[in-house]
C-alpha positions in Angstrom: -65.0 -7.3 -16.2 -65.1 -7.2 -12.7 -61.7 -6.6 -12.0 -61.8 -3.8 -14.2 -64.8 -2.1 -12.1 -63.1 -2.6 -9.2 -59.6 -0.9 -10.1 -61.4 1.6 -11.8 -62.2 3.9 -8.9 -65.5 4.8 -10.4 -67.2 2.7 -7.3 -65.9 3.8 -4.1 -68.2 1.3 -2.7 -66.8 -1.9 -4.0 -64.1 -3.5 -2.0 -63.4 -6.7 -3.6 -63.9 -8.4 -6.9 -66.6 -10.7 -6.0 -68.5 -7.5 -5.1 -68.3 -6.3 -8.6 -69.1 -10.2 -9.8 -71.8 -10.3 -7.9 -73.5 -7.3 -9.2 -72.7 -7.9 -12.7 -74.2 -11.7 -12.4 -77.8 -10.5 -11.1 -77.1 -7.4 -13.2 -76.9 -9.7 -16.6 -80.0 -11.5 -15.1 -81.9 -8.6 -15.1 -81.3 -8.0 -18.4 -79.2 -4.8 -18.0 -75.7 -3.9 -18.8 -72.9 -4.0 -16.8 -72.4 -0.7 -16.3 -75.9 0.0 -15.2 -75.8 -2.8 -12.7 -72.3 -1.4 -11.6 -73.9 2.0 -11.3 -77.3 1.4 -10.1 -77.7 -1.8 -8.3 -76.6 -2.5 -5.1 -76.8 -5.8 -3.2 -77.9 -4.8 0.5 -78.3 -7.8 3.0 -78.7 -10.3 0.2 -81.4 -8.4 -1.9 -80.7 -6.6 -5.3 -81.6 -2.7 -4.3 -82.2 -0.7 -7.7 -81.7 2.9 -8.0 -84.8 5.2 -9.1 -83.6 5.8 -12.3 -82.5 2.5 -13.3 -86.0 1.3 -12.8 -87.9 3.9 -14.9 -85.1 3.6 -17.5 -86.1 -0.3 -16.9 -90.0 0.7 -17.6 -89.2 2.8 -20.9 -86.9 0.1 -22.2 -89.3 -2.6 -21.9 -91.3 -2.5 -24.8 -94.3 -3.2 -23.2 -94.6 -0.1 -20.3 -94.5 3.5 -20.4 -95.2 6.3 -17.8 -95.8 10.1 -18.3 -95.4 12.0 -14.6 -98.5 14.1 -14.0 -97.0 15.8 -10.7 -94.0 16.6 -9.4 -93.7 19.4 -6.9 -92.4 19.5 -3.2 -95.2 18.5 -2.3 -96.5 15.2 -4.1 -95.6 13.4 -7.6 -97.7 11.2 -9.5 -97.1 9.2 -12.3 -99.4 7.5 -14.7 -98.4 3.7 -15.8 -99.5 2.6 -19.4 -99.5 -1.1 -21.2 -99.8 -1.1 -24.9 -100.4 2.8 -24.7 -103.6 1.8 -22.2 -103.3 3.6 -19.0 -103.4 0.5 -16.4 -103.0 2.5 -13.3 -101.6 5.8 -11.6 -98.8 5.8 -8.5 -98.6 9.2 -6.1 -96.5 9.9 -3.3 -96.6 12.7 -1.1 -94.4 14.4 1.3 -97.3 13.6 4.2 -96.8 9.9 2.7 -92.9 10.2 3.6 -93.8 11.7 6.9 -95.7 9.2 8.0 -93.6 6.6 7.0 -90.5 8.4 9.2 -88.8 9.5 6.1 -86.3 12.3 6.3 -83.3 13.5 6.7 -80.5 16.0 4.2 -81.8 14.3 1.2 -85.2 14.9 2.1 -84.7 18.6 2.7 -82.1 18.8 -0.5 -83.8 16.8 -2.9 -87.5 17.0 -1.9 -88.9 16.4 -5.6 -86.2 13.7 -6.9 -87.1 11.6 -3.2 -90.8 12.1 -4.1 -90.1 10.5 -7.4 -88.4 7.9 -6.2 -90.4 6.6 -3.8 -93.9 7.0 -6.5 -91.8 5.2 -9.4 -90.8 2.2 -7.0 -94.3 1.8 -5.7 -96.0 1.7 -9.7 -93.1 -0.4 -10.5 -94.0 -3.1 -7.8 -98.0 -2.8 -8.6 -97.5 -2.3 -12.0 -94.7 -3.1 -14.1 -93.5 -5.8 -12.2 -91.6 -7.6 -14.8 -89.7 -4.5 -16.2 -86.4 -6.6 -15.3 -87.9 -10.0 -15.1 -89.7 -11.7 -12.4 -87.1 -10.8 -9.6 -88.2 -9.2 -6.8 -86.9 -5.4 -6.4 -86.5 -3.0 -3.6 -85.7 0.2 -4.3 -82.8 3.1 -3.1 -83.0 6.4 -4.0 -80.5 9.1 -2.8 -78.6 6.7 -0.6 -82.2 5.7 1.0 -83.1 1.9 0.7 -87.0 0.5 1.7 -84.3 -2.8 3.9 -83.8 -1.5 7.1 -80.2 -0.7 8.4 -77.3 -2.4 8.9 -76.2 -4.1 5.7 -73.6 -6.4 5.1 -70.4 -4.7 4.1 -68.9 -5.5 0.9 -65.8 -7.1 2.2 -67.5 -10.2 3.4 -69.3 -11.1 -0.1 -68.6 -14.6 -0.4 -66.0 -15.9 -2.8 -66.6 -16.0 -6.6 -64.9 -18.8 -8.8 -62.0 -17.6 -10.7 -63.0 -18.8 -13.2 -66.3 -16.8 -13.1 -64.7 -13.8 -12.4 -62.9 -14.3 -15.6 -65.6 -15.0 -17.7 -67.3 -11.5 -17.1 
């Protein structure tokens, strides 16, 4: 498992094997598969950090929650949130919203409607679909953009895993 990950090339960003443990660990206790943890989960200052697409693949997969966008433009997207096909609640986010926040930057400028996305799926996630991936909490990266400030912890100093639990994944 996470040897495998790690010799595989595929994640540039993963410098040891308890790196690639790690992730698959919280990964499998989110319910998701190894690869998607590999791929869309990182682990920034001791928090799990979710891509924007793993959670709204999270939200369709859950048997219980749905969204349909309603907007997405440069300018704002919105997305409607549904329980039991009920509507329970809307999300938007707009480029003044990202302003304001100090948002910017290339993948602002490049990607204007995937970071508007982003940012409006994580926030109806956290109000409501919660438990899409269990009760953990979630913060959210999208286009190499996380909601924890700066300055992570690099990879190499992830703290030992068990051998033993290495080889069991």
């Amino acid at each position: 498992g996470a040897s495998v990950f790690r010799a595989s090339g595929m994640f540039p960003d993963i410098q040891s094997e308890a790196a690639a443990a790690t992730k698959i660990i919280i990964g499998r206790g989110l319910g998701i598969t190894d690869f998607d943890a590999m791929s869309g989960l990182h682990i920034i200052k001791g928090k799990a950090v979710l891509a924007a697409n793993l959670m709204a693949a999270a939200i369709k997969r859950s048997g219980k929650y749905d969204y349909r966008v309603v907007q997405s433009d440069d300018a704002v997207c919105t997305i409607d949130f549904y329980a039991g096909g009920q509507k329970i609640g809307a999300s938007s986010f707009s480029l003044e919203d990202a302003k304001r926040a100090g948002l910017g930057g290339d993948n602002w400028r490049k990607y204007t409607r995937a970071m508007l996305f982003a940012r409006c799926i994580s926030a109806g996630y956290k109000t409501h679909c919660p438990d899409a991936l269990g009760a953990a909490p979630v913060y959210v990266e999208a286009h190499g953009e996380s909601e924890i400030p700066a300055d992570p912890q690099p990879e190499s100093k992830a703290k030992s895993v068990s051998p033993a639990a290495m080889r069991s994944l």
